[in-house]
N, C-alpha and C positions, 0 to 999 in steps of 0.2 A: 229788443227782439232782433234775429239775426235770419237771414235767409242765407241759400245756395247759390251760388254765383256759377255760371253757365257761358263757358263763351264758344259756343261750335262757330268751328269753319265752312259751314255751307249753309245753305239755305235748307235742303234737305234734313241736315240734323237741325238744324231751328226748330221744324216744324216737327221735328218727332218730339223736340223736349217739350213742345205745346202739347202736343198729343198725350205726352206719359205724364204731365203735370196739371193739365187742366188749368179750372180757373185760380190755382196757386199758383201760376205761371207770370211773369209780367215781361215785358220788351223792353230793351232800353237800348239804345245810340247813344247820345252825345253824354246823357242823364241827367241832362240840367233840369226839366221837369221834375222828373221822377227825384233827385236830391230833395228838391223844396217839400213835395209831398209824405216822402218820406220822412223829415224833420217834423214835421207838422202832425202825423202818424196818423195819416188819411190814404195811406197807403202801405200796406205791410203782406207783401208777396210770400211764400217759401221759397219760391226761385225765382232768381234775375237772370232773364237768357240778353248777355249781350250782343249785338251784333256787328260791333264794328271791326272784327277780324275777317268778315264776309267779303273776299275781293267781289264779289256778283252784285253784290250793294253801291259800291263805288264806283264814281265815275260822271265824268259830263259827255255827251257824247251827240254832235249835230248830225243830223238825216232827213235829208229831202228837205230844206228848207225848216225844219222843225229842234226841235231837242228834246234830247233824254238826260233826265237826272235822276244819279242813282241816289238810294233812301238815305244813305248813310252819309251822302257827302255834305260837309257842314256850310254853313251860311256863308262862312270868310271865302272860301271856297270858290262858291257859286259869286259872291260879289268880286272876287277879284277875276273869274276864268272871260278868258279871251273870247268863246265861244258863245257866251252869256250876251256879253256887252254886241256883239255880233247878231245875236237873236234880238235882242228887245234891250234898249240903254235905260228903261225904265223898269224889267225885273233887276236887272243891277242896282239900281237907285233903290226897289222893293228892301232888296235883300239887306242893304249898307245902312237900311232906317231900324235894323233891330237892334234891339239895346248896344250892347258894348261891344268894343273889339275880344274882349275876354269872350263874355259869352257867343260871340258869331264862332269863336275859334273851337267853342265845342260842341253846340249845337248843331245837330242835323236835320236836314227838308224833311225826313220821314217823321222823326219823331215830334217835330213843327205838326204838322200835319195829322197825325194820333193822338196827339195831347188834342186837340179839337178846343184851344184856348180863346176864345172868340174876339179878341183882339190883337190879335199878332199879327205881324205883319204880311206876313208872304201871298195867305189866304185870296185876299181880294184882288191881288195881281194875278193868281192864277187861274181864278175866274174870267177873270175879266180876257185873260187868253185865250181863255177856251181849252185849259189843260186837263187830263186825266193821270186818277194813281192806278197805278198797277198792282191789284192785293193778288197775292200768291197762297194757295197751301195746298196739300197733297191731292187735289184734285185738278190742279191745272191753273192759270190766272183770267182772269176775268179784270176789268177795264171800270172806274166810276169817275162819272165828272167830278171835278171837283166840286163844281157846285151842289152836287148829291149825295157828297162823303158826311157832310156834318148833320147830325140829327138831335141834338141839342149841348148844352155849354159842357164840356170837357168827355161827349159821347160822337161817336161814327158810325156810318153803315158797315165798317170793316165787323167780318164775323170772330169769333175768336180761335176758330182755328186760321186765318191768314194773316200774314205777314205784309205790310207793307213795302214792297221792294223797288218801286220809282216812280217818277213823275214823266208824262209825255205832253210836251207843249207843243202845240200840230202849225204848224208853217203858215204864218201870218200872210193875208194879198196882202199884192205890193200897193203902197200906200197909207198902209193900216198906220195908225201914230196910238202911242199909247203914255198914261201917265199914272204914278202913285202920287200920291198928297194924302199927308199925316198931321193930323190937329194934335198937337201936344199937350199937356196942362203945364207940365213945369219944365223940364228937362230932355235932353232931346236923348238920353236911354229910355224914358219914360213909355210906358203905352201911351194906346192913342187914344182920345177924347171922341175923335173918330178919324177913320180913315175910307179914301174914295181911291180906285183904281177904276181908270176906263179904255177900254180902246174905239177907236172912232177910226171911220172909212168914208172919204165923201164918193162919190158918183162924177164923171166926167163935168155934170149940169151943175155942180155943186151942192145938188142934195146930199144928204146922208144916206149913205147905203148900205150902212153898218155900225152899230156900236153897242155893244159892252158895257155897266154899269156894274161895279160890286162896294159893297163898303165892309167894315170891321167895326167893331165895340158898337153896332147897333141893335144886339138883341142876343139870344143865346147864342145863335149861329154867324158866320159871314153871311150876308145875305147877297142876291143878285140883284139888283134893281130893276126887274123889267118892266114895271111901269116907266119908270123912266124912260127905258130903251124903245119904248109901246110909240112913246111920244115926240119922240126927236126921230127914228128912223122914217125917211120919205120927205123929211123936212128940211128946210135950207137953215141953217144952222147959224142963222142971227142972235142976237142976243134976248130979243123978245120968246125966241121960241125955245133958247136955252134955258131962261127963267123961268117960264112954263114947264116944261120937262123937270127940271130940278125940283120944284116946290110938288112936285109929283111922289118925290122921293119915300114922303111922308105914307103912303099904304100898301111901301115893302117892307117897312123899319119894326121894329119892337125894343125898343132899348129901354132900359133899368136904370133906374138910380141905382151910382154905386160914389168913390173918392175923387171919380174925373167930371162928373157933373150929375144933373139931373139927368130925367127921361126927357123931360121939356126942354133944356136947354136943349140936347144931343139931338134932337130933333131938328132945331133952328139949324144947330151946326150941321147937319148932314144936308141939310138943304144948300145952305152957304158954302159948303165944301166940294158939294157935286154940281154946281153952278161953278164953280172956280177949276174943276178940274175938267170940264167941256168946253169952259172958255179957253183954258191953254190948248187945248187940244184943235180947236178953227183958229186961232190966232196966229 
């Protein structure tokens, strides 16, 4: 089977070839998803509307303490820009744990993002920030947490007529420390077995007065961990109360047996992995 290949230069004709194509319509950026699915022919569009001739798409761009990334710009990108490493040394670290340098060099945050892969990497860091996408379409943009874009394994709150068109990660207080940690099975392009992103804020007293939990490959979705975050915020940040808070982990999680372990295993691992990534984080 063969489809139509689409590449406008705006955002505006994007959105009309969605509109004149409907759901024979498909997106693609970098197309490293869409290739595997396509091979596999769990995916068979009439049109491909690409986007990476979209200068509106592209781009990193710091404000007010915060950053914007555009949909289109790809993973190598983001892990090597100045601006990044500048924001958060640990979305840099996020981005530099996806598979290859090949694949970073084509892969895009948006289409990361759309594909709703439940263990990829980016996901749980930019929760854990507190980041929002920007979906666009001919009615104007409207704003979703990241933690409210995914609605189960390879589906999003984005409607089908809007376009993904950035990421905004809103200006971290000073002090905020933040960290990704990726359990691997065999190889370090591999997914993860599970992954922890958190960020943590203490208080003058040294209580906690702020932190962040999210993890990856724990269930269809990234999930946030706010049990977690229930039980370590207002708390002094020992290690007793970190193992507490962690072993909490367990009644935000739903993970599946699949090639990288049990549900049971993945379980223990998430507890041992968000205990290890709060301990760096007061350390």
């Amino acid at each position: 089977m063969t489809y139509d290949y689409h590449e406008p230069e705006t955002v505006a004709e994007a959105l009309a070839l969605l509109a004149l194509h409907g759901e024979d319509a498909h997106l693609v950026a970098g197309a490293t998803a869409f290739t595997l699915l396509w091979r596999q022919g769990l995916l068979r569009p009439g049109h491909v509307i690409g986007l990476r001739r979209i200068a509106a798409l592209g781009g990193i761009t710091s404000t007010e303490g915060g950053l914007v990334i555009g949909a289109t710009v790809t993973h190598r990108a983001i892990e090597r820009a100045v601006e990044v490493g500048r924001y958060c040394p640990a979305l840099t670290r996020t981005f530099a744990s996806v598979a290859t340098v090949r694949v970073r060099n084509q892969a895009t945050l948006g289409g990361n993002l759309a594909h709703a892969d439940p263990a990829q990497d980016p996901p749980p860091m930019l929760i854990a920030l507190g980041a929002e996408v920007v979906a666009t379409s001919a009615a104007g943009e409207r704003t979703i947490p990241v933690d409210e874009l995914f609605v189960d394994v390879f589906t999003t709150s984005l409607r089908a007529d809007e376009i993904l068109t950035a990421v905004r990660c809103p200006a971290l207080a000073p002090g905020t420390r933040a960290t990704y940690l990726k359990f691997l099975p065999r190889t370090a392009d591999d997914y993860a077995t599970v992954s922890v992103a958190a960020t943590l804020r203490l208080a003058d007293d040294g209580h906690v007065a702020d932190v962040r939990v999210a993890l990856g490959a724990c269930g269809p979705t990234p999930v946030r961990a706010r049990s977690v975050e229930a039980a370590l915020r207002g708390a002094r940040p020992d290690a007793r109360h970190i193992a507490d808070a962690a072993a909490r982990v367990d009644a935000d999680i739903a993970p599946f047996d699949d090639v990288r372990g049990s549900a049971t295993y993945k379980r223990d691992m998430a507890r041992v992995w968000t205990e290890r990534a709060l301990t760096e984080l007061v350390s």
